[in-house]
Backbone bond lengths (Angstrom), bond angles and torsions (degrees), N, CA, C in turn:
res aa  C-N    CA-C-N  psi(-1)  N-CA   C-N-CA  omega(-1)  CA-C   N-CA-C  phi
1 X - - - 1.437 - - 1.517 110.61 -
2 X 1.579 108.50 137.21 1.887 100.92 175.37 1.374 102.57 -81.83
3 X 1.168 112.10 148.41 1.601 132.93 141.65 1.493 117.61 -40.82
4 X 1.541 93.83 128.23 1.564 83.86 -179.46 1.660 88.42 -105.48
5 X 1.110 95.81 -178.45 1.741 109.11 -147.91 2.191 87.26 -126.16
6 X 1.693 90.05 102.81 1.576 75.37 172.69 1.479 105.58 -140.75
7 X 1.432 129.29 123.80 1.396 153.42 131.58 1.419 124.90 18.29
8 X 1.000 102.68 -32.60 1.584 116.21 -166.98 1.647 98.97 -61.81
9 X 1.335 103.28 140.15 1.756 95.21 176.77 1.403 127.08 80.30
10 X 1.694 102.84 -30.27 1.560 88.63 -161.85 1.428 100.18 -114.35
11 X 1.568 114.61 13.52 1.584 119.71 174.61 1.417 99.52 -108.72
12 X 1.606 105.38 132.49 1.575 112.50 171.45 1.225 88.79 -119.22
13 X 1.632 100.22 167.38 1.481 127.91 179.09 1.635 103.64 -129.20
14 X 1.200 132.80 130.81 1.299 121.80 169.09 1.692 99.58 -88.49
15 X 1.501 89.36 -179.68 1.433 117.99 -169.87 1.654 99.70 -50.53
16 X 1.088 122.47 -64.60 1.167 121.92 -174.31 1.807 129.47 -38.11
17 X 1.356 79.08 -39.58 1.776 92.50 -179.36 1.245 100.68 -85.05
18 X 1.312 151.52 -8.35 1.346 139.72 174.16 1.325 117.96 -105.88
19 X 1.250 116.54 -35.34 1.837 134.68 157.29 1.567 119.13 -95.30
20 X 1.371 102.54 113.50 1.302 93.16 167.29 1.487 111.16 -93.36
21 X 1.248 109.81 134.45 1.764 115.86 174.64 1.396 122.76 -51.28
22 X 1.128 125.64 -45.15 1.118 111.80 -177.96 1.030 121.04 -86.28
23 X 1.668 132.98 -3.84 1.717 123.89 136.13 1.200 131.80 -50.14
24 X 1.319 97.87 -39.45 1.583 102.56 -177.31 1.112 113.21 -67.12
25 X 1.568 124.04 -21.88 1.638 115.61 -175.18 1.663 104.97 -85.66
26 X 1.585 107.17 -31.45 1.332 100.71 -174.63 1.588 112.68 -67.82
27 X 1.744 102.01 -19.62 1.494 91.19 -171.15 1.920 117.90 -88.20
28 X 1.448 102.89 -18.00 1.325 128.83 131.40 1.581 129.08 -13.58
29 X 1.192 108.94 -79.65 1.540 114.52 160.90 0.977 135.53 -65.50
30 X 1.511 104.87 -25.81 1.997 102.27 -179.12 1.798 89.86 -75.64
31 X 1.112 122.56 -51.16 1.552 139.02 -168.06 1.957 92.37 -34.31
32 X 1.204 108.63 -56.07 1.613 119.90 -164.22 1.668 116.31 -66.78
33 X 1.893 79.17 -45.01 1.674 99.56 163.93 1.440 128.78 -34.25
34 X 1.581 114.46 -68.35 0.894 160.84 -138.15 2.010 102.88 -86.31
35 X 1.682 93.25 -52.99 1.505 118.92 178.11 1.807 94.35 -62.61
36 X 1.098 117.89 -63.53 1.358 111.51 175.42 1.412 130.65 -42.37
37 X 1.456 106.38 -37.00 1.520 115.55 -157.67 1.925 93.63 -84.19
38 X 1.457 113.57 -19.05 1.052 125.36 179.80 1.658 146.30 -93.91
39 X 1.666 90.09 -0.99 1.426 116.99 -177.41 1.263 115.88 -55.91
40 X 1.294 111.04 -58.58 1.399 126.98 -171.95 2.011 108.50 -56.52
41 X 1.524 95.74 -53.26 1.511 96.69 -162.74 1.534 85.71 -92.38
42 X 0.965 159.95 -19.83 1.763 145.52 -174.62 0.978 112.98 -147.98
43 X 1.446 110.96 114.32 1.794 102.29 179.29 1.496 128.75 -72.10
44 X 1.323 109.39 -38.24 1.098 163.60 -111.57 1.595 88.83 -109.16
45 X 1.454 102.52 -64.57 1.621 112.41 174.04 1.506 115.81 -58.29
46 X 1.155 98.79 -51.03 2.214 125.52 -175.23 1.801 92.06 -61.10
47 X 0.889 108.30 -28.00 2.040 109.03 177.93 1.684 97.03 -79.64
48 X 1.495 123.95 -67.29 1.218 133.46 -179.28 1.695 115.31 -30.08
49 X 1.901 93.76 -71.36 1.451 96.72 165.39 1.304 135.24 -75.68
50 X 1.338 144.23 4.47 1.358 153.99 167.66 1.773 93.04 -83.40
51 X 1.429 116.36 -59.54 1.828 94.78 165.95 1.702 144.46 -33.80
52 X 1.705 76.76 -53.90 1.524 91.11 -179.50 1.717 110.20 -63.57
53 X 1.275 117.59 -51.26 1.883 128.40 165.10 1.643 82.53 -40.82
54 X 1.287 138.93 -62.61 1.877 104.89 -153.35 1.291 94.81 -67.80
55 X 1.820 131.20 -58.04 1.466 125.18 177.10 1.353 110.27 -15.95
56 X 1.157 112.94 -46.56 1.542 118.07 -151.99 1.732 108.81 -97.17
57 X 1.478 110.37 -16.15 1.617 117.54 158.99 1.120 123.14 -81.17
58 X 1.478 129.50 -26.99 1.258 123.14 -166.53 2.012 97.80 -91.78
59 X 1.249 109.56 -38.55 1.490 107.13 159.12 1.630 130.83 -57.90
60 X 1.149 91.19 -24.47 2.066 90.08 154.48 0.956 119.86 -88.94
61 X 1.597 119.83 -53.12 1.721 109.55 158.98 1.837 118.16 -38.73
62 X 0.660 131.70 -25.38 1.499 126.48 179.72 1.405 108.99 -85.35
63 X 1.524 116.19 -50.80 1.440 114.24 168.38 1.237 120.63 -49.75
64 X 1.504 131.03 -32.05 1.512 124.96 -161.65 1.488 81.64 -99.30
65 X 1.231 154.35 -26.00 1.320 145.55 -140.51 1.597 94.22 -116.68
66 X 1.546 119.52 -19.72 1.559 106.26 161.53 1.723 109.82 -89.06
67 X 1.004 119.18 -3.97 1.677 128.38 -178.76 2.063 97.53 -82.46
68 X 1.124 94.51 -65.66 1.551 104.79 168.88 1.041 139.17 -125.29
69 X 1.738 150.21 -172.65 1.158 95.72 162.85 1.789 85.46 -126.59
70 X 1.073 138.08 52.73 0.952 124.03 131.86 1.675 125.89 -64.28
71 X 1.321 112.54 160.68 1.371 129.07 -159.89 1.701 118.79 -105.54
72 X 1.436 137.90 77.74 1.343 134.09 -156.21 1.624 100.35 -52.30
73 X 1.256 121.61 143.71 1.130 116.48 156.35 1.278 123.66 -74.54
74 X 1.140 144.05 -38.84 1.369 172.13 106.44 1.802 98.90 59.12
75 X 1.582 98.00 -64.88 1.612 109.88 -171.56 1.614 75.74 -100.63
């Protein structure tokens, strides 16, 4: 019997091809945005979304730091 020949497993995608960066930053900022605009009336939420913004920083830091490895000051 032949072998069938199957894919599964042995195709990777890096970061890049599955995240595009410049969503992630925009979605990043609204996240921070958003945490701010929310301090006052919900804490609760402004805690939630100020998490999700670091989730969402340390995954751009990794993207720009597998691109180069200089370090943005930026974040």
């Amino acid at each position: 019997m032949n072998r069938q020949f199957c894919k599964v497993g042995k195709i990777k995608f890096s970061l890049d091809e599955v995240l595009n960066l410049k969503e992630v930053e925009n979605n990043y900022l609204k996240f921070t945005e958003e945490a701010y605009n929310s301090l006052q009336t919900d804490a609760s939420l402004s805690d939630f979304l100020y998490h999700e913004a670091s989730k969402l920083r340390k995954i751009i830091l990794n993207l720009k730091n597998s691109k180069n490895d200089a370090i943005d000051a930026a974040f």
